[in-house]
C-alpha positions in Angstrom: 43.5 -18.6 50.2 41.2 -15.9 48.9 41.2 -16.1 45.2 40.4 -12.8 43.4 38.2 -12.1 40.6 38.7 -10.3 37.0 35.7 -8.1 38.4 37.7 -7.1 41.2 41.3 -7.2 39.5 39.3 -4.6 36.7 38.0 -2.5 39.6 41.3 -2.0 41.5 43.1 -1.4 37.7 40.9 1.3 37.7 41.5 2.5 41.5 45.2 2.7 40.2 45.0 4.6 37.0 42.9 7.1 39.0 45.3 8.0 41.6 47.6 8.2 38.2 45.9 10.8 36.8 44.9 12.1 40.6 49.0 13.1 41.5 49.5 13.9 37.6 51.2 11.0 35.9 50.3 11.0 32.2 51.9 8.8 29.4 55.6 7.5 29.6 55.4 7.9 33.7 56.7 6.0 36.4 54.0 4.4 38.7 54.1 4.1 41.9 55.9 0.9 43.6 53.9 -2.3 44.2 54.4 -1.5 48.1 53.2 2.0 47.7 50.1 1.0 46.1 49.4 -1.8 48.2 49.7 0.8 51.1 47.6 3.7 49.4 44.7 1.1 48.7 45.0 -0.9 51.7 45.5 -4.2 49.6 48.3 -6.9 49.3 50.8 -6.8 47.4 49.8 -10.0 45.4 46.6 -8.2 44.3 48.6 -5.1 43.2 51.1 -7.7 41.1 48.3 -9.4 39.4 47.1 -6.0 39.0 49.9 -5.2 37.1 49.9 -8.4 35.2 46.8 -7.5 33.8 47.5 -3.8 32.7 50.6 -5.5 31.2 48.4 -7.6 29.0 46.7 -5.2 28.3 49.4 -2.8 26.7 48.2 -0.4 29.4 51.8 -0.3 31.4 55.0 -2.0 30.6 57.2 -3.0 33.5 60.9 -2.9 32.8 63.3 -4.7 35.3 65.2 -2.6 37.5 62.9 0.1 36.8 59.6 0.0 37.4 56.6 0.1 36.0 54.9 2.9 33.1 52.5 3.8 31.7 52.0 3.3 28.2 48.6 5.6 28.0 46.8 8.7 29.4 45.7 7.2 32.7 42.3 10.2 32.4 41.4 7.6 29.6 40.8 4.9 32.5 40.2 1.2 31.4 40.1 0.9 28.1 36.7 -0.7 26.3 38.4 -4.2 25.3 38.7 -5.2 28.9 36.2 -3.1 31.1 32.9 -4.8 31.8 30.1 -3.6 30.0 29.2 -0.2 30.9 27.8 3.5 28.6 30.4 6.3 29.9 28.9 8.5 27.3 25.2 7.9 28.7 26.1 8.4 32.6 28.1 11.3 31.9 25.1 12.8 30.3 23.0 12.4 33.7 22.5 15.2 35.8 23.7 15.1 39.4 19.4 15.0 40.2 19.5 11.9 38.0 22.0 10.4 39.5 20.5 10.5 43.2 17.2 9.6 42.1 19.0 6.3 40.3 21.1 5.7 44.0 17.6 6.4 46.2 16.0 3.8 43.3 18.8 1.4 43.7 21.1 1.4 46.6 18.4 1.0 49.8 16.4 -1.6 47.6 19.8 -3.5 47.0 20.4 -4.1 51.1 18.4 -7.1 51.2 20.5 -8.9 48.7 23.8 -7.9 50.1 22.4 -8.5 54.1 21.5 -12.2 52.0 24.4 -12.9 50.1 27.6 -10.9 51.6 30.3 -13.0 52.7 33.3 -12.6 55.3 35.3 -11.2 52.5 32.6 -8.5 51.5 33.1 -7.7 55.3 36.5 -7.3 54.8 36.7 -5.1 51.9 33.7 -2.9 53.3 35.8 -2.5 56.3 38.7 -1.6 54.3 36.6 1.2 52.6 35.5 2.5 56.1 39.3 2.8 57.1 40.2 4.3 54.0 37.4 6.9 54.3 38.1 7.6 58.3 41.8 7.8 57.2 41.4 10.6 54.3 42.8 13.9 54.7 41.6 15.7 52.1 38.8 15.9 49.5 39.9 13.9 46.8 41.2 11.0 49.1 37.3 11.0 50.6 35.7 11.2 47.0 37.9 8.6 46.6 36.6 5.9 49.4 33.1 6.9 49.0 32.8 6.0 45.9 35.1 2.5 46.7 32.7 2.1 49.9 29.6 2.2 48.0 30.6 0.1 44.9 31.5 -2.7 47.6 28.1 -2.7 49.6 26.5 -3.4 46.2 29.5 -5.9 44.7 28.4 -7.8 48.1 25.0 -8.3 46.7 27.1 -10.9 44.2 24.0 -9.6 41.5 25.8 -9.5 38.2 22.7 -7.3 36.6 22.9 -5.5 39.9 26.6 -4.6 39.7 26.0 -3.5 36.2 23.4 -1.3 36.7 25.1 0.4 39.2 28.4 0.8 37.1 26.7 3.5 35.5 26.2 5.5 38.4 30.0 4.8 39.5 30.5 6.2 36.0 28.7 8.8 36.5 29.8 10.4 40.0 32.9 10.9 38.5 31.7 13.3 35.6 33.0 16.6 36.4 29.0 18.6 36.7 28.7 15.9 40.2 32.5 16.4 41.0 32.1 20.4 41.4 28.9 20.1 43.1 30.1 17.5 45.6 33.4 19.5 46.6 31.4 22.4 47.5 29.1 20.5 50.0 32.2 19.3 51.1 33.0 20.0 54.9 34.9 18.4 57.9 31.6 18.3 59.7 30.2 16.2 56.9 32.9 14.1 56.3 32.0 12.9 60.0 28.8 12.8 59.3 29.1 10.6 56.2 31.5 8.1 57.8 29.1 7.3 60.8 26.3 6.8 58.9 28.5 5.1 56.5 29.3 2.6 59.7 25.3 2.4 60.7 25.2 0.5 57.7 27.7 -1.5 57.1 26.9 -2.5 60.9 23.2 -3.3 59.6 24.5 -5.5 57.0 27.1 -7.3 59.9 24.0 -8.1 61.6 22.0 -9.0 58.7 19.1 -6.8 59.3 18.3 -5.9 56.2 15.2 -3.1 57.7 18.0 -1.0 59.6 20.3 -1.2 56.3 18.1 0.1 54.0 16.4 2.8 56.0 20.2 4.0 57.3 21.1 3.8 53.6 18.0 5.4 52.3 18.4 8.0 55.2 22.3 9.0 54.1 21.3 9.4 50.7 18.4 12.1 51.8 21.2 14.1 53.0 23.9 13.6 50.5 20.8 15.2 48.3 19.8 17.8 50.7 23.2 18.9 51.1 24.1 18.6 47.2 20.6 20.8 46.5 21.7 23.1 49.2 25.2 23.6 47.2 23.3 24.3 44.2 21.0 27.1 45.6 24.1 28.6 47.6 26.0 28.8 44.4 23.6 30.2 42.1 22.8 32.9 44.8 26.5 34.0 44.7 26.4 33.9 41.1 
């Protein structure tokens, strides 16, 4: 049996209390069920009740019999200090988006020959969740949402603990509002499609444990991420 970490626990608490605050539950609300979760996130239920365990520890929902479970804070606040791993919200909010893909083109191709070393069938397993979830998104925020779950697992399967905590602060920071608007307004369908089979030439790379073709396909699908995020800039400050 597959026995889950904190780390992972932590990251899927946080997975949950965004798509709280994604469909507008604040304070005093009703989460979704167990089974809805597990379905949204493509998980079993067992992970979403120790899930739940934990935020109950935590004070961060209280689950009444009969009833469900609620939350007992803003979930926009997201995991609070005491129990999040190490990370500096206030510093990777501050970067820039420019900052932030000069970090991932610094970090994430370099990274591949750890993961293509150390991933295990269970890394495979939760990359190809990630894919799924991604090829199964509708709309913006559900894509936003898988890319940034896709990406956190290629580097998770690295198993670096200084490597997974250097890169919290990019996670951190993709989800500051400045790389939000810009990312939205590259969006496209086209792109989307683009992304996800790129995003599948490298997690096939890392199935084949080639680390070469995983980091040039990951160091290639960041050069257009950033051409396509620069290319948002200069289109909106020309309509400006």
């Amino acid at each position: 049996m597959r026995t889950v970490s904190r780390e992972h626990l932590l990251i899927v608490a946080s997975d949950v209390l965004a798509i709280a605050a994604r469909t507008g539950l604040g304070e005093g609300s009703r989460l979704p069920t167990e089974r809805e979760l597990a379905t949204s996130l493509q998980l079993t239920r067992t992970t979403i009740r120790n899930v739940m365990a934990l935020l109950e520890d935590e004070a961060i929902v209280s689950r009444e019999v009969g009833r469900g479970t609620f939350l007992r804070i803003d979930p926009r606040s997201g995991i609070p200090p005491s129990i999040e791993s190490t990370t500096h919200p206030s510093m990777a909010f501050a970067a820039s988006p420019s900052d932030v893909m000069t970090a991932r083109q610094l970090i994430e191709p370099s990274a591949m020959r750890w993961i293509v070393e150390n991933a295990t069938i269970n890394d495979f397993d939760e990359i190809e969740r990630c894919l799924q979830g991604s090829e199964n998104a509708t709309n913006y925020e559900e894509v936003e949402f898988w890319d940034l779950a896709l990406h956190r697992a290629f580097i998770r399967a690295s198993h670096s603990p200084l490597m997974e905590n250097m890169y919290l602060l990019i996670d951190e920071a993709r989800k500051s509002e400045t790389w939000g608007n810009m990312k939205r307004r590259s969006d496209s369908s086209e792109r989307r499609d683009h992304y996800r089979r790129q995003h599948r030439e490298i997690a096939a790379a890392i199935r084949d444990r080639d680390s070469r073709a995983a980091r040039e396909a990951m160091q290639h699908h960041l050069e257009v991420v950033g051409a396509n995020l620069q290319e948002s800039v200069k289109s909106y400050i020309s309509s400006d």
